[in-house]
C-alpha positions as CSV (number, residue, x, y, z in Angstrom):
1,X,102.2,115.3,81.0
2,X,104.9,116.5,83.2
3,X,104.9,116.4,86.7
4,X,102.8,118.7,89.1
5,X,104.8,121.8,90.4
6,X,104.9,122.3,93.8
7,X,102.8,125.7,93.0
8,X,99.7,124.0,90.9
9,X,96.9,124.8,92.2
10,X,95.2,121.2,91.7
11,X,98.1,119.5,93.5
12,X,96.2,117.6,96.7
13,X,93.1,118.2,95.4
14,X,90.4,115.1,94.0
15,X,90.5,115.2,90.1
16,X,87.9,116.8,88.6
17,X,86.2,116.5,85.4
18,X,84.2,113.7,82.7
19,X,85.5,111.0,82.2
20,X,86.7,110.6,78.5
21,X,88.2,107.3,77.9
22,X,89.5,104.0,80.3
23,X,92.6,101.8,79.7
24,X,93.6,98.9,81.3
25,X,97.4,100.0,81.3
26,X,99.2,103.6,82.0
27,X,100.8,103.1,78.8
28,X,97.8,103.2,76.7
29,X,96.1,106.2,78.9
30,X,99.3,108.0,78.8
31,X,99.5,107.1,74.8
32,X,95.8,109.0,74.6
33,X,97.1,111.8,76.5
34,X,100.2,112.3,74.1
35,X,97.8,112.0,70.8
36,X,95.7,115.1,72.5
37,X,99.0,116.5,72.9
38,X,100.0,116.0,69.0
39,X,96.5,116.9,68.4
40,X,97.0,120.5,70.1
41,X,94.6,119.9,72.7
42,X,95.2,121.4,76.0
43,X,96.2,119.0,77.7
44,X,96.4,121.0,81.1
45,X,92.6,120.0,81.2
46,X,93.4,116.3,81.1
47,X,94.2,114.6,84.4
48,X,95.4,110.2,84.6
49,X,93.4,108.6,87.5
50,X,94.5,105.0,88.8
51,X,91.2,102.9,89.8
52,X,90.7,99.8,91.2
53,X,93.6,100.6,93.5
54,X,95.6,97.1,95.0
55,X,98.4,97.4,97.9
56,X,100.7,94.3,96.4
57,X,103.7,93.0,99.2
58,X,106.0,91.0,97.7
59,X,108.4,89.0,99.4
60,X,111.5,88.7,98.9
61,X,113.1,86.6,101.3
62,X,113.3,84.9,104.7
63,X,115.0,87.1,108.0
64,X,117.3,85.0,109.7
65,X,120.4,86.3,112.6
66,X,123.1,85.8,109.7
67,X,120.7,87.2,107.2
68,X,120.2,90.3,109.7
69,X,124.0,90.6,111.0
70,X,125.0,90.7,107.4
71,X,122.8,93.4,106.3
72,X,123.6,95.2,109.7
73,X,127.2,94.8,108.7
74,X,127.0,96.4,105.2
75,X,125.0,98.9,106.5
76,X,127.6,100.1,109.3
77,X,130.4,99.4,106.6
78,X,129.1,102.0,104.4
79,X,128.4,104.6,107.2
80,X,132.0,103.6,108.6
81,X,133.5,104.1,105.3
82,X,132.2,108.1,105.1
83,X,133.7,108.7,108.2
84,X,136.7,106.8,107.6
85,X,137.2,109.1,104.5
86,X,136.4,112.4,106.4
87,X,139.6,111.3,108.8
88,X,141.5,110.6,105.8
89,X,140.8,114.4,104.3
90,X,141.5,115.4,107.8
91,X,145.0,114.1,107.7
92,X,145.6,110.4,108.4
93,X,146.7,108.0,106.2
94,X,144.3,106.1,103.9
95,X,145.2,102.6,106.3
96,X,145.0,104.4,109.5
97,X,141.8,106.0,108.8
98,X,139.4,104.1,106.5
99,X,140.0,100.8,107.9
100,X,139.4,101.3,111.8
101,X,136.4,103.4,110.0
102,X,135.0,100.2,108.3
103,X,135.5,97.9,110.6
104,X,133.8,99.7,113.6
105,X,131.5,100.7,111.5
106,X,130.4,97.4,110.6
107,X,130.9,95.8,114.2
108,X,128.3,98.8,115.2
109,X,125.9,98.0,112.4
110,X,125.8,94.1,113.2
111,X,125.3,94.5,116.9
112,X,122.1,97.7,116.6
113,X,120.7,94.9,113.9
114,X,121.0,91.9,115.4
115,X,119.7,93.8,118.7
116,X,116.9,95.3,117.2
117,X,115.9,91.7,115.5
118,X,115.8,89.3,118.5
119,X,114.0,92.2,120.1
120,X,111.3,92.1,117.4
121,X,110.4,88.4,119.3
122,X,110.3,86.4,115.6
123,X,107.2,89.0,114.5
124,X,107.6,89.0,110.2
125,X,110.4,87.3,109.5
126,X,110.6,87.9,106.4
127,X,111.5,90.3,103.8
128,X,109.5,92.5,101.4
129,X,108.7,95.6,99.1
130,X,105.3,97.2,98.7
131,X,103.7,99.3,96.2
132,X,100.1,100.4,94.7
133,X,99.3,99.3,91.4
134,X,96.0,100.5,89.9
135,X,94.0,97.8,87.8
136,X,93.0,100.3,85.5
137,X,93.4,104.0,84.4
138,X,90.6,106.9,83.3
139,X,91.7,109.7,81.8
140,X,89.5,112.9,82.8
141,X,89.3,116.0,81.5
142,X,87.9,119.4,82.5
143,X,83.3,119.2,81.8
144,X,84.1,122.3,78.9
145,X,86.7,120.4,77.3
146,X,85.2,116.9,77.2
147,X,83.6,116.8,74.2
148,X,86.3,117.9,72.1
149,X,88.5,115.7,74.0
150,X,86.3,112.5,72.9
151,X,85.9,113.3,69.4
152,X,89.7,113.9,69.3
153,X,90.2,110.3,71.0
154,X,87.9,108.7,68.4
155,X,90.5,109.2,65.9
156,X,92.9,107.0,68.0
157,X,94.0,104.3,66.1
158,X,92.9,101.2,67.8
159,X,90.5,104.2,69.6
160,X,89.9,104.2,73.9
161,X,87.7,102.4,75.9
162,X,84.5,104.7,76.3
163,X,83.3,105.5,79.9
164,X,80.1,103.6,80.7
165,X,77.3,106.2,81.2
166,X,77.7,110.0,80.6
167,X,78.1,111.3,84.0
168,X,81.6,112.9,85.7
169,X,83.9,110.3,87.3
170,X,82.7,108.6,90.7
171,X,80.9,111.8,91.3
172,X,84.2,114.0,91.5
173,X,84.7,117.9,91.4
174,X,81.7,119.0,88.6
């Protein structure tokens, strides 16, 4: 299913609708949705819900002053480096104008990092990425549509994991 458009009516809005089937990857719910889809099933009434939601940080390394300055340096180099080459469009030579650029650029970066780090007072020194993973995926679909939407999913091969009970999903939108 393609993304929402800014202009659908369900977007920020709970899902709604029976559970059909559960998967314990997006692949296989998404691989259900696709068979409705060669199936000729509106899809439109189908909706992908992540459960058992999980914030994951992972780390990825350790902050130090010459782990910081360099980053801080890179960063300033790059921003250096777009003004450099607005001077150069602007008339200077390549060498007058991108490197004074860069190297500014990067002194500036260094020192506002560096700066900013020994003012954080050695709170998380470390690095990291975070994301939401869902430990499992229901695929809902619209109370008039259900039905048809089940027995169309019992002719999966390798078939979906059936809801337990026959009520909506966590009580949403009927």
């Amino acid at each position: 299913m393609s993304a929402m458009r800014p202009t659908d009516p369900r977007a920020g809005l709970q899902p709604r609708g029976d559970e059909i089937a559960s998967y314990r990857t997006y692949l296989e719910a998404q691989r259900a949705v696709d068979f409705l889809a060669d199936k000729e099933f509106e899809v439109n009434a189908v909706t992908i819900v992540g459960t058992e939601l999980k914030m994951v940080e992972r780390i990825t390394g350790r902050r130090t002053y010459p782990s910081v300055a360099g980053r801080g340096a890179a960063s300033g180099a790059y921003f250096g480096f777009f003004i450099g080459l607005l001077l150069f469009l602007m008339g200077g030579t390549l060498l007058e104008a991108l490197l004074p650029a860069l190297l500014v650029g990067a002194g500036a970066g260094m020192l506002f990092a560096v700066i900013a780090y020994a003012m954080s007072g050695g709170k998380r020194d470390f690095t990291s990425t975070s994301q939401v993973v869902a430990g499992a995926f229901s695929v809902l679909c619209l109370t008039e549509k259900a039905d048809e939407a089940r027995r169309l999913l019992t002719e999966l091969p390798g078939g979906p994991s059936q809801p337990e009970g026959s009520g909506g999903f966590g009580g949403f939108g009927r």
